[in-house]
C-alpha positions as CSV (number, residue, x, y, z in Angstrom):
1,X,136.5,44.3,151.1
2,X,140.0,42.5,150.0
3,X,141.3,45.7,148.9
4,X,140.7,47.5,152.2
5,X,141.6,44.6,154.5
6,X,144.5,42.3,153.5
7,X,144.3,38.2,154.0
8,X,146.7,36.8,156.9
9,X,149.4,35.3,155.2
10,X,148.3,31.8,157.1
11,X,145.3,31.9,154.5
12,X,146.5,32.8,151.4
13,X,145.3,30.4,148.4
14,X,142.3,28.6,150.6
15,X,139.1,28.8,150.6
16,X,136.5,30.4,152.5
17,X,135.5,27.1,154.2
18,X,138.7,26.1,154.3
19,X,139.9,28.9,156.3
20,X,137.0,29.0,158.7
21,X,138.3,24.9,159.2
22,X,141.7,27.1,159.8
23,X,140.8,29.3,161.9
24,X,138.6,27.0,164.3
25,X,141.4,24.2,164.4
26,X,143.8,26.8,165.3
27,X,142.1,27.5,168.8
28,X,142.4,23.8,169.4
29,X,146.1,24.4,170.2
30,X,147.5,25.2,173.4
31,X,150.4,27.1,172.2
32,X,149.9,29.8,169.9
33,X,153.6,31.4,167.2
34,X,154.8,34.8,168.6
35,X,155.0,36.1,171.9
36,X,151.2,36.8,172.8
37,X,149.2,33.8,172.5
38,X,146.4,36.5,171.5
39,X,147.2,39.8,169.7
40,X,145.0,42.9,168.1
41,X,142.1,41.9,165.6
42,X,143.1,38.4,166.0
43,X,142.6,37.1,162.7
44,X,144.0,33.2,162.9
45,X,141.9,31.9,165.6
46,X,140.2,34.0,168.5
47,X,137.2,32.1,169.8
48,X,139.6,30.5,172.8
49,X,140.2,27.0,173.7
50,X,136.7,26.2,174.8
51,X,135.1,26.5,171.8
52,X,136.8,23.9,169.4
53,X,137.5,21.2,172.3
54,X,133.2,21.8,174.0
55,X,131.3,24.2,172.4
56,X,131.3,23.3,168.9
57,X,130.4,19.5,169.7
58,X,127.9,20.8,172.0
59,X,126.4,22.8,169.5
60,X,125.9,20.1,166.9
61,X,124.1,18.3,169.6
62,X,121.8,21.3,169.9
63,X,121.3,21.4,166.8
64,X,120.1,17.8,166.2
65,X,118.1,18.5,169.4
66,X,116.2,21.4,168.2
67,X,115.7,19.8,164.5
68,X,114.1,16.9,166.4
69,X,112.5,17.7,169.6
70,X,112.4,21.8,169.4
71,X,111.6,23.3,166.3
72,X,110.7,26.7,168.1
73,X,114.3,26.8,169.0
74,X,115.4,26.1,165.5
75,X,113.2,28.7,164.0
76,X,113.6,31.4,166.6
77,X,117.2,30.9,167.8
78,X,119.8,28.8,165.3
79,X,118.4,29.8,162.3
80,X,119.1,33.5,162.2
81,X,122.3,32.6,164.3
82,X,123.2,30.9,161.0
83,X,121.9,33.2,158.5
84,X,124.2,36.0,160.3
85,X,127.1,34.2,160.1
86,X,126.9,32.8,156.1
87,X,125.7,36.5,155.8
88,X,129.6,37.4,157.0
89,X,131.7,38.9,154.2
90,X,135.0,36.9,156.5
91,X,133.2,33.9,158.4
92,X,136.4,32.6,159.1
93,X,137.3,36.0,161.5
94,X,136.3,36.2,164.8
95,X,135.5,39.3,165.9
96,X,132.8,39.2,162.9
97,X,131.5,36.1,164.1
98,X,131.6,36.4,167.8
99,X,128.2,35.4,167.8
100,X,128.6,31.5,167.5
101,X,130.6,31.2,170.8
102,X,127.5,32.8,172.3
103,X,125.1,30.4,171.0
104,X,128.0,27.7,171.6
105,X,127.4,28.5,175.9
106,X,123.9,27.9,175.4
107,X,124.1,24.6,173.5
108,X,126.6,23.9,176.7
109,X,124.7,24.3,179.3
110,X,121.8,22.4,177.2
111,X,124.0,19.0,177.3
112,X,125.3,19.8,180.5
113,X,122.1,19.7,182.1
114,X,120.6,16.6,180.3
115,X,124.0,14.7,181.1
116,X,123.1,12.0,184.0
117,X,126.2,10.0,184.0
118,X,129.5,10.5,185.5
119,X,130.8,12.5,182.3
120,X,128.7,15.7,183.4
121,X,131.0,16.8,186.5
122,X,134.1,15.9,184.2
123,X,133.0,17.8,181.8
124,X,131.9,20.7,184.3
125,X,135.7,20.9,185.4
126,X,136.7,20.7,182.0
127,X,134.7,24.0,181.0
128,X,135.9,25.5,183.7
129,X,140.1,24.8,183.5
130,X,140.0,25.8,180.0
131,X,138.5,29.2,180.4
132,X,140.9,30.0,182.9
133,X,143.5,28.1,180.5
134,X,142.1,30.7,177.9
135,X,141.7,33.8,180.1
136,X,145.1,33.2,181.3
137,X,146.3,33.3,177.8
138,X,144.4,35.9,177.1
139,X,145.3,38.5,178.8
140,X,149.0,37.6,180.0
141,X,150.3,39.9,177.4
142,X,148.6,43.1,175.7
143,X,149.6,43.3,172.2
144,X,148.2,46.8,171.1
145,X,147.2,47.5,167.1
146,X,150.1,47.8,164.5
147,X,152.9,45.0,166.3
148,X,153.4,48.1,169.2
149,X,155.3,47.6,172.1
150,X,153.8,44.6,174.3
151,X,153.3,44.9,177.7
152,X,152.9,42.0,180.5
153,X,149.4,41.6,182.5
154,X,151.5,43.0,186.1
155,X,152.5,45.9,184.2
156,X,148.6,46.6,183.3
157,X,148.1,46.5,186.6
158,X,150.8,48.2,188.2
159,X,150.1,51.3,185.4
160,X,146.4,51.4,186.8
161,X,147.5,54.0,189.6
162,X,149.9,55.6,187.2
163,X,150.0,59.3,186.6
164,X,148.1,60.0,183.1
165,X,151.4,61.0,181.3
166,X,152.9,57.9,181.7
167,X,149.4,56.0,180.4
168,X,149.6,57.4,176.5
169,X,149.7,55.7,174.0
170,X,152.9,57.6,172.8
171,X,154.7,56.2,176.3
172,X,153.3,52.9,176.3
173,X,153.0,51.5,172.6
174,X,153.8,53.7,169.6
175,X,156.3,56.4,170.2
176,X,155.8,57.9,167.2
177,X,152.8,59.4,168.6
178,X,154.4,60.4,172.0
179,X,155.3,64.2,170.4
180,X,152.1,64.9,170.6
181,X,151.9,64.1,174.5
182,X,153.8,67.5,174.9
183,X,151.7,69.9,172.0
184,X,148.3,71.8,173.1
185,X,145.1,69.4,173.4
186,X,143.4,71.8,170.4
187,X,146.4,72.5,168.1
188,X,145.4,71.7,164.8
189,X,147.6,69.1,162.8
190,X,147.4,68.2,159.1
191,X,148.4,64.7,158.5
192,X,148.9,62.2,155.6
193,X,146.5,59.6,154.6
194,X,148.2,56.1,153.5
195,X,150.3,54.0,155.3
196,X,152.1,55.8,157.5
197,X,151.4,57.2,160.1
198,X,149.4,53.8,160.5
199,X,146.6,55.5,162.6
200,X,145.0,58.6,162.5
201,X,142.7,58.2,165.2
202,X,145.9,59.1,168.3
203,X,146.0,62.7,166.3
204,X,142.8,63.7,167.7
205,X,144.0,63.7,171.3
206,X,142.8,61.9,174.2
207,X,139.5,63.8,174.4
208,X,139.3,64.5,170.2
209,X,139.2,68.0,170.8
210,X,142.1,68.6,167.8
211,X,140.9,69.8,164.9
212,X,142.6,67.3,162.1
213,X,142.7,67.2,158.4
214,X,144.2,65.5,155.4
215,X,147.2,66.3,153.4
216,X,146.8,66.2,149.4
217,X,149.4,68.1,148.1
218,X,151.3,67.0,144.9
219,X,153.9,69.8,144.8
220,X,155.4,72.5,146.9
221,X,153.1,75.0,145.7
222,X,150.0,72.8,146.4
223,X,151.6,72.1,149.8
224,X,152.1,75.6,150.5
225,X,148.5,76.6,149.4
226,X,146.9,73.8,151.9
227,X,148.8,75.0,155.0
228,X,147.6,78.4,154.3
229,X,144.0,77.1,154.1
230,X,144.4,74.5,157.2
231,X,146.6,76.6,159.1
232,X,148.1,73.6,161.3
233,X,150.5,74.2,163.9
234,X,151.9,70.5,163.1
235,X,152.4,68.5,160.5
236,X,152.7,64.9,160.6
237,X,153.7,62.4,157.4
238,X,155.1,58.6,156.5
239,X,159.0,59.3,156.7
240,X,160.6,59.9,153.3
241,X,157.1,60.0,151.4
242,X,156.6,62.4,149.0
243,X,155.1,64.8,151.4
244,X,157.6,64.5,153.8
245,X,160.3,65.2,150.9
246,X,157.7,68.1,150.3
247,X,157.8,69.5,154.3
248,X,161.2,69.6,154.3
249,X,162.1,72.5,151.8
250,X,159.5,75.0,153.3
251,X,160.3,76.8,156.9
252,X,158.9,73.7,158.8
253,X,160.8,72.9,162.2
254,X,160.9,69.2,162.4
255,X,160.2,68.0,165.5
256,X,160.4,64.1,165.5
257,X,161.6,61.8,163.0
258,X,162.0,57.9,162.8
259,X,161.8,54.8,160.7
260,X,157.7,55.3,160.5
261,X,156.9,59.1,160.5
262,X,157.7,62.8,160.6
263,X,156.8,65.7,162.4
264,X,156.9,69.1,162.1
265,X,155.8,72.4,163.5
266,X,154.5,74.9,161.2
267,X,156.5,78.4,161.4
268,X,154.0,81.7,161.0
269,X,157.0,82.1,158.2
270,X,155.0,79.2,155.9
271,X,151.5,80.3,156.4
272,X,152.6,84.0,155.4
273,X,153.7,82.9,152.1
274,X,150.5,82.4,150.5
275,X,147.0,83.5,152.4
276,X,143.9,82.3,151.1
């Protein structure tokens, strides 16, 4: 799996363990690097404030509970809670392990409720201020996939009445995407696989009606032969790849072009030149 999904550079050259330590530690700050305290896939951190300050140390009380007084809980609860998470093939990243905040609310509102001494209402106010701390946090900025364009929690709001056109994801995060705001919901589009454009998914329109499929072409011959096959009415590559070096020299009417990408419209002159 390390050769499909790259390490944060946070972790490189620790261990497994010592990037879970990492990664849990890392919630225990207030302030977060950047300018979202949380961002897409979240890999430093992502459990929230609550769970390194009162759930984990709620949970190790649990634990010593159930191993001494409750061994049905231990059998029938902890136990595959922990066999799922060493079973992880990243137990340090949260949204594979989103399971041990879950159990960490239980263990909570375990010690909560065996608590008799002032501490318990301190702590209940505690629980509460941090997961409107966290939620807060959260969700004051909305940092799409791929470092897009951010936007702030009043914008969300204010784009909830917003006519659809102004909602894309084109408009909104990525605007290499927006061309395709303005082509027919069903127009087929042969793209590149690789790493640009960085997602694929935004090709198949907002209702994946668009028939898509990949580019493999190695030469203008191959390239021609494939768009006779596919028959696309667009064409979209990484900018100044070899396929976009390829689309160029055929009759292709490039439609958008920036740092990232490349698009084109296919002319009936290209898919004439060599019919399957």
């Amino acid at each position: 799996m390390n050769e499909i999904l790259s390490d944060p550079v946070e972790y490189r050259g620790e261990s497994n363990w010592t990037r879970v330590v990492h990664s849990w530690f890392h919630d225990a700050t207030p302030t977060r690097g950047g300018s979202g305290f949380y961002e897409y896939e979240e890999r430093v951190g992502g459990f929230g404030i609550v769970w390194p300050w009162l759930a984990l140390p709620a949970l190790v009380v649990f634990v010593w509970f159930a191993v001494r007084r409750r061994r049905d809980l231990l059998l029938a609860l902890i136990l595959p809670f922990v066999a799922i998470f060493l079973l992880q093939p990243y137990e340090w990243w949260s949204r594979f392990t989103m399971i041990l905040p879950a159990l960490g609310a239980v263990a909570m509102v375990h010690l909560f409720e065996r608590l008799r001494s002032p501490l318990r209402p301190a702590l209940e106010i505690a629980v509460v201020g941090l997961v409107l701390f966290g939620a807060a946090a959260a969700t004051g900025r909305v940092d799409p996939a791929g470092h897009g364009r951010e936007l702030s929690a009043f914008r969300v709001v204010r784009l909830a009445t917003a006519p659809g056109r102004e909602r894309t994801l084109g408009s909104l995060f990525h605007p290499e995407y927006r061309w395709l705001d303005s082509i027919p919901p069903n127009a087929p589009v042969d793209v590149e696989l690789g790493d640009e454009p960085r997602f694929i998914s935004p090709v198949f329109g907002p209702k994946f009606s668009r028939p898509v499929r990949a580019l493999h072409a190695h030469s203008q011959q191959q390239l021609t032969a494939e768009l006779a096959v596919d028959r696309p009415a667009y064409v979209l590559v990484g900018h100044g790849s070899r396929l976009d070096r390829l689309a160029s020299r055929p009759a292709l009417d490039p439609i958008y072009r920036d740092r990232r990408v490349s698009a084109y419209r296919v002319t009936p002159a290209t898919i004439s030149v060599h019919r399957p």
